[in-house]
C-alpha positions in Angstrom: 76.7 55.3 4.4 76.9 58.8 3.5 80.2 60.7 3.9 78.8 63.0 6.1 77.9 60.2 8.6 80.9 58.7 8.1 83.0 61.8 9.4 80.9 62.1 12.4 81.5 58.6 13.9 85.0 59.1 12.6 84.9 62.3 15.1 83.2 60.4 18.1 85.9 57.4 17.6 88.7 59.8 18.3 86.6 61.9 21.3 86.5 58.2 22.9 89.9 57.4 22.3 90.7 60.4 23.7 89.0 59.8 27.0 90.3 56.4 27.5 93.9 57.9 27.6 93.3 60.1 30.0 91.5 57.4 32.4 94.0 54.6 32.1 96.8 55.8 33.5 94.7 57.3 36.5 93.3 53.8 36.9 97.0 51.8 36.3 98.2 54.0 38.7 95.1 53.1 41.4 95.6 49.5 40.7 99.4 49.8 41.5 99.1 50.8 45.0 99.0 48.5 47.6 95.9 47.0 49.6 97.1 49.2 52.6 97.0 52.2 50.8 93.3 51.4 49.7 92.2 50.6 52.5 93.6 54.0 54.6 90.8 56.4 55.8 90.1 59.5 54.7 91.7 62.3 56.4 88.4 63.9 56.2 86.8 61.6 58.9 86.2 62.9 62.2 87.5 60.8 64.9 85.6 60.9 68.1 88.0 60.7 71.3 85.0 59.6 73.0 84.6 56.3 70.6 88.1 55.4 71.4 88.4 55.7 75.6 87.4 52.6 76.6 85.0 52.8 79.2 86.3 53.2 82.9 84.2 50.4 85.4 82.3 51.7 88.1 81.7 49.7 91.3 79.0 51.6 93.3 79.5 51.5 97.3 75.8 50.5 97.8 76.3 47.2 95.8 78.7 46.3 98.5 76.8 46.5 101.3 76.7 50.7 101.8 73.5 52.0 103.3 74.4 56.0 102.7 71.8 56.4 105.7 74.7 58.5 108.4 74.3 56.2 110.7 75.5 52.8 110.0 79.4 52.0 109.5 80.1 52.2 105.2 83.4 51.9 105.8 83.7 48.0 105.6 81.5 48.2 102.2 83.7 51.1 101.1 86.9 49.2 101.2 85.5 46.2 99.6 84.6 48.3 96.6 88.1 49.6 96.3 89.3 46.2 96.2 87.2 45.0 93.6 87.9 48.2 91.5 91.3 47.2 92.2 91.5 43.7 91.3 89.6 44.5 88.0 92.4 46.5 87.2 91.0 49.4 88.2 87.7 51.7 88.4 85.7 54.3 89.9 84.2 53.9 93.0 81.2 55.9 93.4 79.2 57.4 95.8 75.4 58.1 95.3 73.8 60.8 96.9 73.7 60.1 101.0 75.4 60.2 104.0 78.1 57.2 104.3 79.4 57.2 108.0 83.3 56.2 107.9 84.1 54.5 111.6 87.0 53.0 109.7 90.2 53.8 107.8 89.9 53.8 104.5 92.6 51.6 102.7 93.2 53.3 99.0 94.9 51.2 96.3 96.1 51.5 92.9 93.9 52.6 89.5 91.5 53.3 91.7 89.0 56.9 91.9 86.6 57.7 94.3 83.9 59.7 92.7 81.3 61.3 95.0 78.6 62.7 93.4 76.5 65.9 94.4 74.5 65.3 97.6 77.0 62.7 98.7 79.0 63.4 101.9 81.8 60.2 103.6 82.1 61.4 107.1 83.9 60.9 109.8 83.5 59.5 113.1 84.2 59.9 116.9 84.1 55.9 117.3 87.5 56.0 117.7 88.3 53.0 115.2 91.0 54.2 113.0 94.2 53.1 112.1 96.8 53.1 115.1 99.7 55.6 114.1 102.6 53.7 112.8 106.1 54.0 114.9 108.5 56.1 113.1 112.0 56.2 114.2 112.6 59.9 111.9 110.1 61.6 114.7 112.8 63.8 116.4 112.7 65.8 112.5 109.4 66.8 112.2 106.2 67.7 114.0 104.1 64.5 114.8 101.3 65.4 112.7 104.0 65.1 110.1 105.5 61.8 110.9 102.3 59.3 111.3 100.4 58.6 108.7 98.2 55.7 109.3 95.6 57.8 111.2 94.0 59.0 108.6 90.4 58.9 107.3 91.5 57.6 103.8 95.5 56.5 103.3 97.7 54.9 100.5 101.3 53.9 100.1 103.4 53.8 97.0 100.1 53.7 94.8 99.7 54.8 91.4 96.9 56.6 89.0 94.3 57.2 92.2 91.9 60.4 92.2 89.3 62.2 94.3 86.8 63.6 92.3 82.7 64.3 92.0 80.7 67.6 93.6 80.1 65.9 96.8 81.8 66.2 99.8 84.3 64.2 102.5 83.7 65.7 105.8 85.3 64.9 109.0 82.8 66.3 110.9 84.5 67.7 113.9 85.5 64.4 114.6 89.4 64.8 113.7 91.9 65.9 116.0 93.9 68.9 115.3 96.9 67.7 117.6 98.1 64.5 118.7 95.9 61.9 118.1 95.5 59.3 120.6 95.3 55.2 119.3 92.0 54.8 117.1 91.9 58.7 116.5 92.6 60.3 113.2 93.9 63.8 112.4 93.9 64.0 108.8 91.4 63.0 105.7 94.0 61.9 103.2 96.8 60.6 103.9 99.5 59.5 101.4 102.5 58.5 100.9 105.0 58.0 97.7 102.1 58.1 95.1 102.8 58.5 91.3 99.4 59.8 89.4 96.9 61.6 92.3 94.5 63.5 90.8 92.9 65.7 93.3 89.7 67.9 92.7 87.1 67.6 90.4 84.2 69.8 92.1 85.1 67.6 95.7 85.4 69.4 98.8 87.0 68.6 101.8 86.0 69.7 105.3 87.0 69.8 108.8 90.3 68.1 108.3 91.4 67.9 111.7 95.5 68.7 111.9 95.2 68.4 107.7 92.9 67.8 105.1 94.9 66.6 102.9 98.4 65.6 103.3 100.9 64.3 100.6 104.6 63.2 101.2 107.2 61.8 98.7 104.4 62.2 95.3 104.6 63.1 91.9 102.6 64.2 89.2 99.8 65.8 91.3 97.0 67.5 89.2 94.4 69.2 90.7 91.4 71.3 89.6 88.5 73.0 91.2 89.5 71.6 94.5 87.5 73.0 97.4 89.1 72.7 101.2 87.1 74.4 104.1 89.3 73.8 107.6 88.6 77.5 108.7 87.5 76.0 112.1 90.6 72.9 112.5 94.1 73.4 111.1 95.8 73.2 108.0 94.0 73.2 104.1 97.1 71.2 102.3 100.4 70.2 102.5 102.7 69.3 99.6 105.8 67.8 101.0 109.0 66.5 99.1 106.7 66.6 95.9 107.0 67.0 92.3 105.5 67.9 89.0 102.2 69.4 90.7 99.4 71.4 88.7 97.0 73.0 90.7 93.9 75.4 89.2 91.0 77.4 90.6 91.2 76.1 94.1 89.3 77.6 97.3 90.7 76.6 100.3 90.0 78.3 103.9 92.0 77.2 106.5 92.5 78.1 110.2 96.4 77.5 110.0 98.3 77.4 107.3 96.1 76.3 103.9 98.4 75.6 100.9 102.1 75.1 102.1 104.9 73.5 100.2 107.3 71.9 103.1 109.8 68.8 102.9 110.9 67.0 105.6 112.5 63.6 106.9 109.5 61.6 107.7 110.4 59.1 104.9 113.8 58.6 106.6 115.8 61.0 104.0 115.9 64.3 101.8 113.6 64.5 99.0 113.7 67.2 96.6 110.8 69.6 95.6 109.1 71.5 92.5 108.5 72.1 88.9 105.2 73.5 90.3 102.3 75.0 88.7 99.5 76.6 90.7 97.4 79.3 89.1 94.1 81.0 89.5 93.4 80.2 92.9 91.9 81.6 96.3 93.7 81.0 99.5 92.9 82.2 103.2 94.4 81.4 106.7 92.8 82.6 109.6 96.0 82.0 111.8 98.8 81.8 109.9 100.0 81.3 106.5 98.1 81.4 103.0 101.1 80.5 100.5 103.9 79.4 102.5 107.5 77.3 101.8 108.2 75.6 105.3 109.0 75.5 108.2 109.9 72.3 107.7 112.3 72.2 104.9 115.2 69.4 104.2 115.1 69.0 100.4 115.7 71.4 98.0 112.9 73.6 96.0 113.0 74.6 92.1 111.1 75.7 89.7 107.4 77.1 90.9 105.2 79.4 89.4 102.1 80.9 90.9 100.0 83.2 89.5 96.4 85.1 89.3 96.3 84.2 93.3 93.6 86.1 95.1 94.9 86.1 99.5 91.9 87.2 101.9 93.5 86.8 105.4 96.4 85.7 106.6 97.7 86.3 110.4 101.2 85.6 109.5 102.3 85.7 105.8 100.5 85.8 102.9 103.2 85.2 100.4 105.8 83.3 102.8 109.2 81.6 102.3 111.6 80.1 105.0 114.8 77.8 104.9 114.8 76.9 108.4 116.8 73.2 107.6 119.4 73.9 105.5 117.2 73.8 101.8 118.4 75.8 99.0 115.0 77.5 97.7 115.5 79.1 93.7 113.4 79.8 90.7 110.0 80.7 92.5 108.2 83.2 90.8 104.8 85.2 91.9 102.7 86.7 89.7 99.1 88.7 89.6 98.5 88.3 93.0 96.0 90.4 95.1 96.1 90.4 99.1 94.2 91.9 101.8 94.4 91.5 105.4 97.7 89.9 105.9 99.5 90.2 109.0 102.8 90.2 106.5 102.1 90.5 103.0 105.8 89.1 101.8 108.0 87.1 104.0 111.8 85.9 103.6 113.9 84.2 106.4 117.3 81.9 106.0 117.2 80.1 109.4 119.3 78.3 111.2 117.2 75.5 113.0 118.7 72.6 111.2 115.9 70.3 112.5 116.4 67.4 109.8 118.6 64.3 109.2 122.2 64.1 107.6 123.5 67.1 109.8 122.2 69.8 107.5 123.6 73.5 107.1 122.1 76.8 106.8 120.0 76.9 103.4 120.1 79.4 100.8 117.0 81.5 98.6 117.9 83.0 95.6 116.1 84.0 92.2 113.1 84.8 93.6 110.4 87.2 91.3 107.2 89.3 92.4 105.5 90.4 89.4 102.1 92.7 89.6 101.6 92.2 93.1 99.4 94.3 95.5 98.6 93.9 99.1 97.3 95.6 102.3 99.1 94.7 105.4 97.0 94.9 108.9 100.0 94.3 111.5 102.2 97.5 111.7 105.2 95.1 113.3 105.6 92.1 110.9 106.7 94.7 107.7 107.4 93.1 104.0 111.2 91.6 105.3 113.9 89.6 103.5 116.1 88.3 106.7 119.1 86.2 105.6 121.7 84.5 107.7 125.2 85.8 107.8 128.6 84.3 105.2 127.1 82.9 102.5 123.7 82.3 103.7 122.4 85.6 102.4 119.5 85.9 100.4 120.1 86.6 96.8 118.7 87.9 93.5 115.5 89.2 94.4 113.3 91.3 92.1 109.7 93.6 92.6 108.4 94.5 89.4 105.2 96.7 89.9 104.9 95.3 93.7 102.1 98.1 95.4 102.2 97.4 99.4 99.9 99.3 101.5 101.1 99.0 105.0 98.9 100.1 108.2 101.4 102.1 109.5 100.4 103.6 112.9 104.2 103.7 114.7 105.9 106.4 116.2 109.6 107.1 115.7 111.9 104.5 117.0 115.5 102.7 116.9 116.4 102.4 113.7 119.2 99.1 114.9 118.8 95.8 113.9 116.2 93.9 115.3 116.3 91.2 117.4 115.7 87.7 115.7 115.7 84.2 116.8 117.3 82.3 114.0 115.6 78.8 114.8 112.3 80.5 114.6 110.5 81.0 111.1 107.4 83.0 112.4 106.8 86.5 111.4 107.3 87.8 115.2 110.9 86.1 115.3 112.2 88.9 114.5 111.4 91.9 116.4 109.5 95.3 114.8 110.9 96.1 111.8 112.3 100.0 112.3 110.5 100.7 108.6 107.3 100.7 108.2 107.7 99.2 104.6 110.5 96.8 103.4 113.3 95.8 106.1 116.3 94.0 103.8 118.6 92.3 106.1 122.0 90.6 104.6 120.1 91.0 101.0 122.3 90.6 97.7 121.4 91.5 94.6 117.5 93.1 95.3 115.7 95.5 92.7 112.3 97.3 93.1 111.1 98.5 90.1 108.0 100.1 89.4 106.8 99.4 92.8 105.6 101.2 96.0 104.6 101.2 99.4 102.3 103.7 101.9 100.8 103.6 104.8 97.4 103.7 106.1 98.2 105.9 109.6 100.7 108.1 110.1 104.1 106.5 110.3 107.8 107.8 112.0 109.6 105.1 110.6 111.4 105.1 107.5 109.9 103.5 104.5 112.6 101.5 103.5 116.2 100.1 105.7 118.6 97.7 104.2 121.0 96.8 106.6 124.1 94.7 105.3 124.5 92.5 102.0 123.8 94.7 98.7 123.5 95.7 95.7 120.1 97.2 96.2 118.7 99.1 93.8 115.2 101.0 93.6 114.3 102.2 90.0 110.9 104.3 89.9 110.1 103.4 93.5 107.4 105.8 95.2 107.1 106.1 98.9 104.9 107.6 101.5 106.9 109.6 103.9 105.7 110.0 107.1 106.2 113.6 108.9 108.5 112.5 111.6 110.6 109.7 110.1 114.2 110.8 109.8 115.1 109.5 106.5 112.8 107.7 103.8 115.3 104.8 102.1 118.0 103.8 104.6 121.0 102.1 103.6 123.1 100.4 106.7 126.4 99.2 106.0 124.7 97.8 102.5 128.8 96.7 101.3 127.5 95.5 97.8 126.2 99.5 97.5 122.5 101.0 96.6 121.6 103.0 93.5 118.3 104.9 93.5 117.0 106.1 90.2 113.8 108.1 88.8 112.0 107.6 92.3 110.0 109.9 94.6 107.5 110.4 97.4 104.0 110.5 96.6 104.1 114.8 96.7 106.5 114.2 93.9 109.6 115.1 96.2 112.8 113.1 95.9 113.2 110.5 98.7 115.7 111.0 101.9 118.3 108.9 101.8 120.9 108.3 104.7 123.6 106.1 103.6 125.4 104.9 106.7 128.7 102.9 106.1 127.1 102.6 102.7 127.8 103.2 99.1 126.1 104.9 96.1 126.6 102.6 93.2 124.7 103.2 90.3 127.5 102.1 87.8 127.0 100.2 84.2 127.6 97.3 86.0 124.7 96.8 88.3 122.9 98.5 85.4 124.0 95.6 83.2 123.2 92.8 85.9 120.0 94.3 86.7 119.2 93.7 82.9 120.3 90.7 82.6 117.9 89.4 85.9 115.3 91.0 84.2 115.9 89.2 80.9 115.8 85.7 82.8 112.7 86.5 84.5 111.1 87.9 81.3 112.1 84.6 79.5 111.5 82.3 82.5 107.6 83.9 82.7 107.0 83.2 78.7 108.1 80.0 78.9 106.8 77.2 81.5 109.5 75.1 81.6 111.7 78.2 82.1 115.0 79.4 80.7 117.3 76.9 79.2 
């Protein structure tokens, strides 16, 4: 072999020897690892949530006998399904497109959701076959609507992971009562009691509820989602009593009384407490009386609620109410981008002192309450925005407006500027007699700031814009007012102990506001100053954090 050759394969040898060194370690190292490594996939791969939910059965109504025709009796096939669905270990009972006549109550049970899908309506029926309402010996604390809950079109007790969902409809077709039901008579759609895991919404729509459309007492962990409740010609959309950890979005409920109200009462024979509450992006109206009320009924305490980016059309009580009329203390509830029009009285505070519930109960207590970015037009020149606490240590405390714009309808002449009459076991709007401002009337208030906020009227006015009469501090920071040409005074301060502190506020010529400071003192000292930051610091952490400050 020539040399030449020979120093070429000489050069490939060691190019080969090369590469081997490099690949053996690599592949000693791959060897090394364990099977389990291996055999791990590749981050890489998608994984498909779908693929992994195992598939939820479905018992349809008409394989259990339901015609869907409006005119025979589905409620015998209906509750057969839910058993079934039930006994598999749950399911979702569904309803095809018809008309299922429900003569019957309907008996829900665990793991169980009743899906109705578009063009399918369960309604009710003047046959007068429902369940009997069950004796309860807590009736004395409570209205009777409140204390029955057997006669109902659909009940449950002590159930878990139910739901109410689909676009179709459950209708009770005129045929609920809206007072005392009689035996075999119901007054309310859903009924339950003590559930864990309700999911409520969905695209479903519930209608002519009778007394209630829905009705919840003693739950937890309620979610809800475009839920749709039209009881504009019976009574109430929802109640939420003694219920926690409840998400509600983009609801539309019309209702003739009051449509979503938060109460807690002693129909389950004791006190139960209330909140962490989350209801947002919603649309509320109450042809009667109250869109977004706490109460009347109202035992157990309430903390922690947020609502926010509500839109209020109506309301001939409050729109934005709150009362302790049974000895609850009320704290951390916080409004937020809410819009009102046509509200008899667009805010609404009152300690009470009805006492109405077991265990002897004392006057209750509201405190750290927030209104952020509200506005609202009033239509009811007597029911003014009010705060009304009972006397001693029942006042009603730490209160704060932050850009809160009321327009009022205004429309009085000049009149007594005294206290007002009030009955204190009354929670209504018009238990207290007309207000002698036109805008806010603060009666044993503690610790209230308007910031950024104002009020006017639509009519001519001789009433002050503003009286706060006992309790205190008060303080108004950048606070415009409308002043009417023969009210005597603009911000009235009556015996306000605590003291008041008006800063960098005028009328809407630009003028600076008339004060009269009867038995009253100025106080705009660092210390209210420092407090006043310190509320606002809370609220500005509470509103960027859900679960609020620590």
């Amino acid at each position: 072999m020539r040399p030449s050759m020979k120093r070429r394969l000489a050069l490939v040898g060691l190019l080969l020897a090369g590469l081997l060194a490099l690949v053996q370690p690599a592949t000693a190292t791959a060897l090394a690892q364990p099977a389990t490594t291996l055999a791990a996939p590749s981050a890489t791969l998608p994984v498909h949530r779908a693929q992994l939910k195992p598939t939820t059965p479905e018992f349809n109504v008409k394989d259990y006998g339901a015609k869907g025709t409006g005119s025979a009796n589905d409620s015998p096939a209906v509750d057969k399904a839910i058993s079934a669905a039930n006994a598999a270990g749950g399911g979702t009972v569904r309803f095809p497109s018809g008309t299922y006549k429900s003569q019957n109550t309907l008996h829900m049970k665990s793991n169980v959701t009743l899906q109705l899908d578009s063009g399918a309506t369960l309604k009710g029926s003047n046959a007068g076959k429902y369940d009997a309402p069950e004796p309860n010996p807590y009736d004395q604390y409570q209205d009777y609507g409140h204390s029955h809950f057997h006669d109902a079109m659909i009940y449950g007790d002590r159930l878990t992971n139910i739901g109410f969902t689909g676009a179709g409809v459950i209708d009770g077709g005129g045929n609920l009562i809206t007072g005392n039901p009689k035996s075999g008579q119901a007054d309310k759609i859903l009924s339950l009691t003590r559930c864990d895991g309700l999911t409520l919404g969905g695209g479903v729509t519930l209608r002519r509820g009778g007394h209630f459309a829905a009705l919840i007492n003693g739950c937890t962990h309620v979610t809800s989602d475009r839920l749709t409740i039209d009881t504009a010609s019976d009574r109430d959309g929802w109640n939420i009593i003694s219920t926690t950890h409840v998400t509600i979005t983009n609801a539309a409920i019309a209702a003739n009384d009051d449509a979503l109200v938060f109460k807690s009462d002693y129909a389950l024979g004791r006190k139960l407490t209330n909140g962490h509450v989350d209801v947002h992006d919603s649309k509320l109206s109450a042809k009667c009386c109250n869109a977004l009320m706490f109460g009347s009924e109202t035992c157990g305490d309430f903390t922690d609620y947020q609502f926010q980016g509500i839109t209020i059309d109506g309301a001939d009580k409050s729109g934005l109410g709150m009362v302790s009329m049974d000895g609850a203390d009320i704290s951390d509830v916080h409004y937020r981008d809410i819009t009102m029009t046509n509200v008899h009285s667009p805010i609404m505070l009152k300690t009470g002192a009805r006492k109405r519930c077991g265990d002897s109960p004392g006057v209750g207590h509201i405190s750290g309450i927030t209104y952020d970015n509200i506005t609202a037009t009033g239509n009811n020149p007597s029911f003014s925005p009010t705060l009304w606490g009972e006397s001693g240590t029942h006042h009603i405390e730490g209160v704060t407006f932050t850009n809160v714009h009321l327009t009022l309808p205004g429309g009085n002449g000049t009149m007594s500027t005294a206290l007002p009459s009030n009955n204190a076991t009354d929670y209504n709007p018009n238990s207290i007699g007309t207000r002698p401002a036109y805008g806010w009337y603060l009666h044993n208030a503690d610790h209230i700031s308007f910031t950024d906020s104002s009020v006017r009227f639509a009519a001519e006015d001789g009433r002050p814009a503003v009286i706060a009469n006992g309790g205190g501090p008060v303080t108004f920071t950048r606070f415009t007012l409308q002043r009417g040409d023969k009210s005597p005074y603009d911000l009235g301060f009556q015996n306000v102990t605590g003291g008041y502190c008006v800063a960098d506020s005028k009328n809407t010529t630009g003028g600076a506001p008339r004060i009269s400071g009867t038995g009253s003192t100025q106080s705009c000292g660092a210390k209210e100053a420092a407090a006043g930051a310190a509320r606002a610091a809370n609220r500005s952490a509470h509103l960027d954090d859900p679960e609020g400050p620590v």
